[in-house]
N, C-alpha and C positions, 0 to 999 in steps of 0.2 A: 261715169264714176270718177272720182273726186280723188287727185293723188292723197290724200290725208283719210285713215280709215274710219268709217263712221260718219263721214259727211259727203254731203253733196255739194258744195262747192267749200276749197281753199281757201281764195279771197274777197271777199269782197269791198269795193274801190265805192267808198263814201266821197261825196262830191258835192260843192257847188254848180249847178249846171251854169251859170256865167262866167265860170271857168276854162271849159268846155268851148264859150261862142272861138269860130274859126277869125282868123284875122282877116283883113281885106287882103284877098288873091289867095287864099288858102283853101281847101277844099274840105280838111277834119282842122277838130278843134285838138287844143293842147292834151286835155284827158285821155282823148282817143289814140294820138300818137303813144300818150305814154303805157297807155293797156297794152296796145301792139307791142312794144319794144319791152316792157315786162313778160309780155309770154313770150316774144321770144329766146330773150334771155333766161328765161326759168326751162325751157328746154334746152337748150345752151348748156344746162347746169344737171341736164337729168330729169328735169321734171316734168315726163313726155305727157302726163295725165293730167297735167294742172289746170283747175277748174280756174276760170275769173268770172265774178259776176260784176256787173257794171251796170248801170240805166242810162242806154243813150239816150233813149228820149222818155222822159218822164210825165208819168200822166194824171196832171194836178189833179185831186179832188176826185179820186175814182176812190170808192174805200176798198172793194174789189181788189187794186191792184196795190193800196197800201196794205191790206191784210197778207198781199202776197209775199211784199217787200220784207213784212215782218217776220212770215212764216221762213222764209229764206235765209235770213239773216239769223235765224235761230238751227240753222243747220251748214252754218259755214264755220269756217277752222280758224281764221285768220281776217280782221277787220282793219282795213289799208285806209284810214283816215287823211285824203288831200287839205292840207291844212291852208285855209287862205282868209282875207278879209272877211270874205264873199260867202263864207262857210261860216263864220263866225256868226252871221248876219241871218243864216237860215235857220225856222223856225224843224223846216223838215228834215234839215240834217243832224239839228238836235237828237230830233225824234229817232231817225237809225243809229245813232249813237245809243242812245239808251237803249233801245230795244236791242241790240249787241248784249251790252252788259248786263240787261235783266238777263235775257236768254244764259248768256254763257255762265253767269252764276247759279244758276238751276242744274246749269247740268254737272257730270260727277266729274268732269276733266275740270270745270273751274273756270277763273279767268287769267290765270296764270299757268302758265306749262315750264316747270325746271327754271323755275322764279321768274319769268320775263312775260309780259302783259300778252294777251293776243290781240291789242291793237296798236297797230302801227303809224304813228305821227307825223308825217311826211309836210315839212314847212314847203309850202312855195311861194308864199308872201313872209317876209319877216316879221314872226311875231315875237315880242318880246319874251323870254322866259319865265317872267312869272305872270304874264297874263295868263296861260294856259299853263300853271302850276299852282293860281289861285282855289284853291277848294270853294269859296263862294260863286264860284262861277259856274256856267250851264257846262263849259268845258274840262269837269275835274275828273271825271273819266280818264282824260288824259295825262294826270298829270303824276300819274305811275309811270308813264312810259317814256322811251326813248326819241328824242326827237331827231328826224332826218332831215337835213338842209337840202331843200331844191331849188333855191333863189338866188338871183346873182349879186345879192345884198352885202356888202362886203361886214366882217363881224365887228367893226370896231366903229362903223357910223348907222346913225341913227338916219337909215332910209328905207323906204318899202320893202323895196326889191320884189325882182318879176320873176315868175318860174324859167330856170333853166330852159333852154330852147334844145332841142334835139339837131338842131344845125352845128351847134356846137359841140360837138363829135366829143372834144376829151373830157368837155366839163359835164356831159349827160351823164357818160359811160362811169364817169368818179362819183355821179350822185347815185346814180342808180346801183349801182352793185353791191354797197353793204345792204341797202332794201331786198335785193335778193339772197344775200348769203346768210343774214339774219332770218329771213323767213324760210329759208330751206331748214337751217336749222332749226328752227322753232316747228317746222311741220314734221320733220324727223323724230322730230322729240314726244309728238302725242303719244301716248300707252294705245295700243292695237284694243277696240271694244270688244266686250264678250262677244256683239252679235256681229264680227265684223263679218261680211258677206264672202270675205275672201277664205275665210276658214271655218266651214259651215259644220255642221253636228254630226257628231261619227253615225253613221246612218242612211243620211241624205244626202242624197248628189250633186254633185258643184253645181251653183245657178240655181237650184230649186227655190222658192219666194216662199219666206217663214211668213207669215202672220203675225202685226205687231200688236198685243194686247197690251192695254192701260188695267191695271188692277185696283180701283181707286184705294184712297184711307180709306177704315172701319173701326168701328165705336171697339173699347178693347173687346168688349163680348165677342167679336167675331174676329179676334186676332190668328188664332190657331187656326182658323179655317183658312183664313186668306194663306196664311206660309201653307196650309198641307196643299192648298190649290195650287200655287206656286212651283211645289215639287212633283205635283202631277201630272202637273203639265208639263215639264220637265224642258228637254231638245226640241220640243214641235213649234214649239210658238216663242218669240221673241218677247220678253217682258217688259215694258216703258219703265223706266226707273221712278219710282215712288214720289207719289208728290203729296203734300209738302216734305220739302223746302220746295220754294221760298213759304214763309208763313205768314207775310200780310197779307192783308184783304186783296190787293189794287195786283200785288207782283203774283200774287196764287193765281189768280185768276189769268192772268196773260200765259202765265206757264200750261195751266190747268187748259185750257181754248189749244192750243201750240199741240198740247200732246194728245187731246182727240183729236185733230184734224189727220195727222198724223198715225193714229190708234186706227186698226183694220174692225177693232173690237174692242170694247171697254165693259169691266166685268162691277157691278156693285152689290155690295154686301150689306143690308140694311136690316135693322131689327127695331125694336123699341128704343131703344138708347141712341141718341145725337152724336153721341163723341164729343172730341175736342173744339171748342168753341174758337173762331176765327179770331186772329190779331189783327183788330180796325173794323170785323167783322159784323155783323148780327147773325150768321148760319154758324154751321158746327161744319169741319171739314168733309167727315163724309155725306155731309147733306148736300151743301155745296157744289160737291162733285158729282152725285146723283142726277143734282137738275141746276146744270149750267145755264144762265140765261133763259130759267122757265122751260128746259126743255127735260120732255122724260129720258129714262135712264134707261141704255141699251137692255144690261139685264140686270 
């Protein structure tokens, strides 16, 4: 369980793997040290439950294991972006970047918590500030957020710079600690979910496993039913939060995929009437939802 409530992992540490390669005589690469020495600084700090998800070794071209990556990254708190050339360059770290931000705009906490982004910008190549504060760029996700210096780039010349080495005891310790004290506070700060596991329904006993149902859209005719369903089901089952939002075609659908995978059970309500017609669409949302990808509809 995930120090942040409602999620299964806290951070996760988006990466170039050529980042990563170990130097000649070295046995882990630079990433590796710096995961290790963030957990254990985050215990250091109190945060004895702190999830970090990482991909040591990544497994190109499995869709299997990128569907995982995605399902993951839509159930973490905090997205610790290693900012380098080398990232800039990947077509695949594009891809977990956006699928952060799709996910975390879908859901009801947002992408912001007590104004401040939940991805975190961590320089370890010097990149210029407004390359990654361009909006036309694949990097504008980031360009809300705060950027952390890791590189020993000095700020007033125009040179690479290499990430911080952890040999160098005082200049790690000074880069790395507003990284942790900004994300403690920023994990402090999530609002406690209805369903959080830690404070279960007056009735049932700590630890008992609630059942997560998805209750899709429905055309208005079946509005009332779905809320009286809702309340009658009341404490026993955990409710997926309402989709849409998002309302395009491309982001419904990711969200839509994410939260039956996730759904123990998914309930549809269907009559003559289509409903609401899709944005980019050709389906109605609760048609859509009915039969994702050609598939029949639970009930």
């Amino acid at each position: 369980m995930a120090y942040t409530p409602g999620f299964d992992y806290d951070i996760f540490i988006s990466f170039s793997h050529q980042d990563n390669e170990p130097r000649p005589g070295q046995e882990t690469g630079w990433v590796e040290r710096f995961v290790d020495y963030l957990k254990w600084l985050g215990k250091r700090r109190g945060l004895a439950e702190l999830e970090v998800w990482w991909d040591k070794k990544r497994l190109t071209g499995a869709t299997e294991f990128d569907n995982r990556i995605e399902r993951d990254l839509g159930r973490t708190a905090l997205l610790l972006v290693l900012h380098s050339h080398n990232y800039r360059r990947s077509d695949y770290c594009k891809q977990e970047l956006d699928w952060f931000v799709t996910a975390a705009k879908s859901q009801s906490v947002g992408l912001t918590v007590g104004g401040e982004r939940r991805i975190f910008n961590v320089l370890i190549n010097k990149i210029p500030h407004e390359e990654w504060t361009d909006s036309g760029h694949w990097t504008e996700p980031l360009a809300g957020t705060i950027g952390f210096p890791f590189h020993d780039a000095p700020g007033n010349e125009d040179t690479f710079g290499e990430p911080i080495e952890d040999s160098d005891r005082k200049s790690y310790d000074a880069a790395m600690r507003p990284i942790v004290d900004a994300a403690t506070r920023l994990l402090d700060s999530f609002p406690a979910p209805k369903d959080d596991p830690k404070t279960p329904p007056t009735g049932l006993p700590a630890g008992e496993h609630l059942p997560r149902i998805l209750i899709a859209d429905v055309p208005d005719s079946q509005a009332k039913l779905r809320t009286r369903l809702i309340k009658e089901i009341g404490d026993r089952a955990r409710i997926a939060e309402k989709i849409p939002p998002p309302y395009p075609a491309a982001e419904h659908d990711t969200a839509l995929r994410r939260a039956l995978e996730d759904a123990d059970l998914s309930i549809h309500l269907l009559d003559a009437w289509p409903g609401r017609a899709m944005d980019g669409g050709e389906h109605s949302y609760p048609r859509r939802q009915a039969y994702p990808h050609n598939r029949r509809p639970v009930i």
